[in-house]
N, C-alpha and C positions, 0 to 999 in steps of 0.2 A: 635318496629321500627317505626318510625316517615313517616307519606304518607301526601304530602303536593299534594293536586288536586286544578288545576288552575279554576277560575270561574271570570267572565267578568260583571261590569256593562256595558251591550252592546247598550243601549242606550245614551252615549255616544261616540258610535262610527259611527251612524247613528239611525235614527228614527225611520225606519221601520224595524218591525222583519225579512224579508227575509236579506235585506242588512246586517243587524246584526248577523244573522248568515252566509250568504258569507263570509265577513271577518273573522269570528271565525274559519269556515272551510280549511280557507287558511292553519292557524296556529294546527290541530288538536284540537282544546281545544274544548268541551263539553259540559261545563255548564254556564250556565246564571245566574245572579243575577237579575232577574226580578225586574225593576223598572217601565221604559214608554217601551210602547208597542206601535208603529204608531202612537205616539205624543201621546199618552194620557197614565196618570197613571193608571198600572195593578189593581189598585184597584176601581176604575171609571170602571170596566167592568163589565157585569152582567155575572153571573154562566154560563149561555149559550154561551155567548161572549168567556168566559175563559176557555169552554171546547173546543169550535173552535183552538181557542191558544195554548191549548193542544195538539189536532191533527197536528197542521204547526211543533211543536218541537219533538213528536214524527216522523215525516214523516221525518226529518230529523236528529231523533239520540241526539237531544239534550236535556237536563237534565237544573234541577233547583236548583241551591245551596240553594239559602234562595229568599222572597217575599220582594224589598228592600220597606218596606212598608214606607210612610210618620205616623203613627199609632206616637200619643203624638210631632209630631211636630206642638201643636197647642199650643195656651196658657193657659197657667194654672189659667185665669181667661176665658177663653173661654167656652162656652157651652161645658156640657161633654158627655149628652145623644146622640146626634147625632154620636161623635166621638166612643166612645163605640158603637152603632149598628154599624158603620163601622168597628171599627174594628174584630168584630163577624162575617161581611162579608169576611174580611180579612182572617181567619181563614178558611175558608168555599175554599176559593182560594187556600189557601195552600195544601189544599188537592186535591184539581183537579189539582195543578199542578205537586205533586209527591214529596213534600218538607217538611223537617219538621222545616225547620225555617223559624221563621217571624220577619224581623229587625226592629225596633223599638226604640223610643226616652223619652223624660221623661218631658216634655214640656218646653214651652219657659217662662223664667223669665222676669217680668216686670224692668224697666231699671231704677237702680240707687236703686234697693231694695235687700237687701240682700236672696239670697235662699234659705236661713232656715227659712225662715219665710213660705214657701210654704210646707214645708217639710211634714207637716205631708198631706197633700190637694194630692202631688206624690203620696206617699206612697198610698193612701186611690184610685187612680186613677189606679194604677198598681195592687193594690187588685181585682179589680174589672175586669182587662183583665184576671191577674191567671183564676178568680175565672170564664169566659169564657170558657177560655183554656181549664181547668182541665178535661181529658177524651180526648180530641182531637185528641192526637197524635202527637201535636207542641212541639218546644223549644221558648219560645219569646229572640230574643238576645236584649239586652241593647247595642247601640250603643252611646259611648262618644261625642256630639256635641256640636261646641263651644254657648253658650247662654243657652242653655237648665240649670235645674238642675243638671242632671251627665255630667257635663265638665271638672269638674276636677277629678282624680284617685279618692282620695277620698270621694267626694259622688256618684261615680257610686258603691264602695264597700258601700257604704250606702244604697241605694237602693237591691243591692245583696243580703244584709245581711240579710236587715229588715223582707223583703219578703220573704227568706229562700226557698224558692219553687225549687225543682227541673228542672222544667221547665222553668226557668230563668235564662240563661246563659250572656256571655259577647260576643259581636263583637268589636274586639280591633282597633282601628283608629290610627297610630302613627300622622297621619299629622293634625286633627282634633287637638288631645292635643298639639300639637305643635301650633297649633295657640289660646290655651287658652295657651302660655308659661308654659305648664305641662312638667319637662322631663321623658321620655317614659320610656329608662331604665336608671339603674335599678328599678325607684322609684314606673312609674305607675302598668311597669311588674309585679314587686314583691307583689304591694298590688293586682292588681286582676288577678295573673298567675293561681289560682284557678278556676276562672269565665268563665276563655277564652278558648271557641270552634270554635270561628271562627275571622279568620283574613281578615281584609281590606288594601290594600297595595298601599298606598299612601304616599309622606314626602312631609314635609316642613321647611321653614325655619323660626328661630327666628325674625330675624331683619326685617321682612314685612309680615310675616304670607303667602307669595306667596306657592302656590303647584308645587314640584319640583318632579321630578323621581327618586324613591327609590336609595335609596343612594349616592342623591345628598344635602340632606338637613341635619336639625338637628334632626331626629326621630328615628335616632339609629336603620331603618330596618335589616341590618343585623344582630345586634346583637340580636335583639329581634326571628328571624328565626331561629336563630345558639341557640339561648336558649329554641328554641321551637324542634328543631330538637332531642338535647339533651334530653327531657324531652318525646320523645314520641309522639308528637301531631300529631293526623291524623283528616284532615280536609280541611276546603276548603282556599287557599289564595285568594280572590277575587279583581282582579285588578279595583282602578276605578283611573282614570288617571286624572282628572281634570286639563288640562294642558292648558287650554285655554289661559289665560295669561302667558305662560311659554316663555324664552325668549331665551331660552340655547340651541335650537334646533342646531345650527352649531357646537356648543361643541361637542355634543354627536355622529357627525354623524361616527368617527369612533369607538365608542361602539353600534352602536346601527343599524339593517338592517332594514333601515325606509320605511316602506309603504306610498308612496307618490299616489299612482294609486286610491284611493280609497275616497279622501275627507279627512280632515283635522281628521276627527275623527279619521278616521283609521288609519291617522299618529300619531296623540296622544296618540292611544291604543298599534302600535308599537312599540315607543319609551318606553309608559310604563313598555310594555314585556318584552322587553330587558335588559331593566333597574333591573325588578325583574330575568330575567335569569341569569342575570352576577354577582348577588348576589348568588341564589342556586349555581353556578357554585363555586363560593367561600368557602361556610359553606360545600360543596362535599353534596349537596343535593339534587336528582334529584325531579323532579316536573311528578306530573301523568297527560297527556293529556287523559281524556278519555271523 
């Protein structure tokens, strides 16, 4: 039976972690997708720093889905040692925070060069996090972002495959491949419905790449839910709303019970709740606050 648990990038709903968990509290929801912490990235903090951080989320009941780490959004001609001891710290995080995922990228491609030429430089870079990893107790997700090497379905299952590691799963983006003009289903679902442990719940649209609230765009959220639902999947949906430039705010306002009291974020995290509840209400899904 399929258990879909809601998880928040809440640093987009405000900067500092009390405010971010206020609003989460309103809504019941529980877990965090740790990205910025009080304006600074969770991974910019030292062990001591992150066990403090520990304690504010315990003392409040709240959990950690995944570390949304910036790990390979660097360039793939960029310095690698550096990146790698970070990302080693990264790991080290994940565990004082209670988590066993850590979201992660495949680095950025130089402009107007084809990505196969870096291929094998990935490959030999993502060796090298496994080969960190291994014993730790993590899953590293691969998340699809537009410019990186896995942008499109296709070589993120390249990367999946090559590396073969257990501990290498997928964090699926419908709205990310929608702004590389990937379509999500059936085409990107079906090549890596294998990979994927964790979802990110955002659309968009074709014709200006803009981020829109799940199931207002082209990224086929619900169907990809409704094929997840089907199949089983117990995991996290993790809301990250990027709605800043969103324009449809007055459309929505009888779908959607808009949190206006709280700053703009809270209303973009709103809207994006609602937008993802009136889809589970659809596929007859219900969602775990815990």
């Amino acid at each position: 039976m399929a258990k879909f648990v809601l998880s928040v990038f809440a640093d987009e709903i405000a900067p500092d972690l009390q405010s971010q968990m206020d609003v989460l509290d309103k809504y019941g929801i529980k877990y965090i997708e740790m990205r910025g912490v009080n304006g600074k990235c969770i991974v910019d903090y030292s062990l001591d720093e992150v066990n403090d951080i520990k304690k504010q989320l315990d003392k409040r009941g709240f959990g950690i889905s995944a570390v949304g780490s910036p790990i390979g959004k660097i360039g793939i001609k960029d310095e690698f040692e550096p990146h790698l001891k970070l990302f080693k710290h990264t790991v080290q995080i994940a565990k004082i925070l209670g988590t066993k995922y850590i979201r992660m990228f495949s680095f950025f491609m130089p402009k107007g060069e084809p990505p196969e030429k870096y291929r094998d430089e990935v490959l030999r870079r993502w060796g090298e996090f496994v080969k960190a990893a291994e014993g730790e107790g993590v899953i590293l997700l691969h998340e699809n972002e537009k410019e990186i090497y896995g942008d499109t379905a296709e070589r993120c299952l390249d990367i999946l495959k090559s590396i073969d590691s257990g501990i290498v799963k997928a964090a699926f983006d419908p709205a990310n491949f929608i702004q590389c003009d990937v379509k999500t289903y059936p085409d990107a679902y079906d090549l890596l419905k294998d990979y994927i442990v964790h979802m990110h719940i955002k659309d968009a649209l074709y014709s200006n790449h803009g981020v829109v609230p799940s199931g207002y765009g082209d990224g086929n959220v619900k169907q990809i839910l409704k094929k997840l639902k089907d199949t089983g999947y117990e995991g996290f949906l993790t809301i990250e709303p990027h709605l800043a430039s969103f324009k449809g705010f007055s459309a929505l306002e009888h779908d959607a019970k808009i949190d206006d009291t709280s700053g703009d974020g809270a209303k973009m995290f709103s809207i994006a709740l609602s937008a993802l509840l009136k889809i589970l209400k659809e596929i007859e899904q219900p969602a775990e606050f815990e």
